[in-house]
Every structure is written in C-alpha cells, then in structure tokens.
N, C-alpha and C positions, 0 to 999 in steps of 0.2 A: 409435493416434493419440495423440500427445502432447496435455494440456491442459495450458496457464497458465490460474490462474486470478489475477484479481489485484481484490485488497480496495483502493477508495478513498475518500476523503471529507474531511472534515476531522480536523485531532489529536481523539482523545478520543472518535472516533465509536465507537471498538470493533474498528476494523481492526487490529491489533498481535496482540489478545486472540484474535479470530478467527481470522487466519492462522496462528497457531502451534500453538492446537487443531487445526485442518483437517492442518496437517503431519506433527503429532503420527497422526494418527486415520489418513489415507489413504500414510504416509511418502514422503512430496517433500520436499524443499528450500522454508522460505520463504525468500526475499530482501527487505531491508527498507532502505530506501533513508536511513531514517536512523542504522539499524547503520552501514552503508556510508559515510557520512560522518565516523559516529566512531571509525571505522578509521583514517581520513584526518586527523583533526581534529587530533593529538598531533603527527605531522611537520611541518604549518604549510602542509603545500601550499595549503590555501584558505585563509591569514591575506592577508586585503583583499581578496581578490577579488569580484569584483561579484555582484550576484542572475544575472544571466544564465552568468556562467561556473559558480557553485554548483549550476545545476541543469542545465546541460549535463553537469557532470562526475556529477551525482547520475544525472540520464537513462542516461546513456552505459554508466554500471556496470552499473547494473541494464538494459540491452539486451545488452547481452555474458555477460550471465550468464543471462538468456534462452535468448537463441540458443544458447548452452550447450547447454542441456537440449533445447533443441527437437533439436538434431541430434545430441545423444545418444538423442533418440525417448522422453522422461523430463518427467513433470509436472514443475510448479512453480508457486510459489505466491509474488503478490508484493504487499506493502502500502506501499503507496506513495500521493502524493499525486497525481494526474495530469490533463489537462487532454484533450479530443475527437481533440483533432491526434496527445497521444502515443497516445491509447486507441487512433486509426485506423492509426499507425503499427503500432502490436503486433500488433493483430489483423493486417493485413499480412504481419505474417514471421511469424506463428506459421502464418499460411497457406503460405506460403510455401518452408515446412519442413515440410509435411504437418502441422502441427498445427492446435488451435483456443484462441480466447481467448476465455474467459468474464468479467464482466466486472462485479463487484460493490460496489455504490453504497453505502457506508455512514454512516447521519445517526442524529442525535439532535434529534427533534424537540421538543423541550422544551427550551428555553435553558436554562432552573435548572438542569433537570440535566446536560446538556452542560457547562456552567460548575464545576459542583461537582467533577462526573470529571476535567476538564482540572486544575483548584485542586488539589483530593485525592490526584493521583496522583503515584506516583514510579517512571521506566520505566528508571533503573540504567542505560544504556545505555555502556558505556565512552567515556570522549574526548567524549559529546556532553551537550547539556546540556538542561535540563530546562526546561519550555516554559510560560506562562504565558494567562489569557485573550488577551490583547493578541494575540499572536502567533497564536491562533486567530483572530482575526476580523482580521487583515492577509492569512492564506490564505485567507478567506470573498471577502476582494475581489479578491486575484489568481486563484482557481483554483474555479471556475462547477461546478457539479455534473455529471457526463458522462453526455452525453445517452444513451438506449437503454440501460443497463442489464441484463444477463442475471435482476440480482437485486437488489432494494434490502432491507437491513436495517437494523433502527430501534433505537439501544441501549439507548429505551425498554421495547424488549421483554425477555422473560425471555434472558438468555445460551442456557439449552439451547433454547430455540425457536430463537433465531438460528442456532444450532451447528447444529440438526439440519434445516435451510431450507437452509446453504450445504455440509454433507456431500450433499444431496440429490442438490445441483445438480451437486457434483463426482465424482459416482459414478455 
C-alpha cells in the first residue's frame, strides 16, 4: 500500500525541514507546492492572476503528482499549505488508488519564536520568493488548522523528537 504523507500548517512551522528529512530517511519523493510555483514563477504564467487561480494551479500540481505515485503504488511526501476540503479530497484518491493518507499538522506554539524562524530564515527557493511575518498571518486567516490530524508537531520541540514522531508514523 502506497502512503502520502503530507506535512501542513503555516510558513515557519517546520514543514519544509521535516519533509525533506523524512524523504531523505524513508527515499519518496517530497513535493512542495511552493517549489512548484517557483518553477512557474520565471515564465509569468501567474503574473496577475488572482489568489483563486494561484492555488488552483498550486492544488492541481501537487494532485497530479500524487496520483503519480499512488498509481505507480510509491509513497510520497507533500508540504503544502491545505485546508479540510483538499485534506478530504486526498484522502479520497489516495483511497481510491489503494492507498492511504496520513495527515500531519504542523504549529509553532509560541509566537516569538514562530516569528523569529519565519524573520531568520532564508529557504533559496529558485523563481520564488522569500516570505515575511505579514504573510504568515494573512495564511493564519485564510487557511484554519485541518481538522483530525494523524500527527500534530510543535517546532517548539526538539527537531529529532519531531523527526523521529513523524518517521514513526510513516514506517
């Protein structure tokens, strides 16, 4: 049985860091929905286009690349921002395709330091660009924390605690 697994929450929570150790550790494929935009970002196809077309197209990628693997019968691993509707949808076709979707909630319970990590950091991402607080608490109001979670991890906590809670889950 194929597993997706897929890390969500807001920027800075620790999903980036965590998916690509886990890829690293069990070798899947992450997919990262805002690679995948900065793939995009240099040709112009999303110069002006609305929030709703942006995350259709961000959605859409990362479902076909999915499905990919589910019906190649092949984990994967996705960090992405997401909302109950797409969580319900995945889980869906990963059933769907004989597989399963695990489903991990990633917060930083201490604003300081969610703030500092988000400030501090620089994720190099080709074509896209680099994110500021503002922009984390304009996704706190669009995108609600997904209900039932397989796993919630806290980037309060130590990284190998976290690492070795979400290898647990995925092996």
């Amino acid at each position: 049985m194929s597993t997706v697994i897929v890390l969500t929450g807001l920027p800075g929570t620790g999903k980036s860091t965590l998916a690509d150790g886990l890829a690293r550790r069990i070798g899947a494929p992450a997919f990262s929905g805002d690679w995948l935009l900065g793939a995009l970002a240099p040709l112009g196809i999303l110069d002006g286009a609305d929030r709703p077309t942006v995350l259709s197209v961000y959605f859409g990628l990362l479902d076909s690349l999915v499905t990919r693997q589910l019906r190649l019968g092949q984990p994967a691993i996705v960090d992405a921002v997401l909302d109950d509707a797409t969580a319900d949808r995945w889980r869906r076709n990963a059933e769907r395709h004989g597989g399963r979707l695990l489903l991990v909630q990633c917060v930083c319970s201490d604003e300081a330091v969610h703030r500092r990590r988000v400030e501090g950091r620089r994720r190099d991402i080709p074509g896209w660009h680099e994110i500021g607080w503002d922009h984390v608490e304009r996704m706190r109001a669009e995108f609600r924390p997904v209900t039932g979670p397989d796993l919630t991890l806290d980037a309060v906590d130590p990284l190998a605690d976290n690492e070795a809670a979400l290898t647990r889950l995925a092996t």
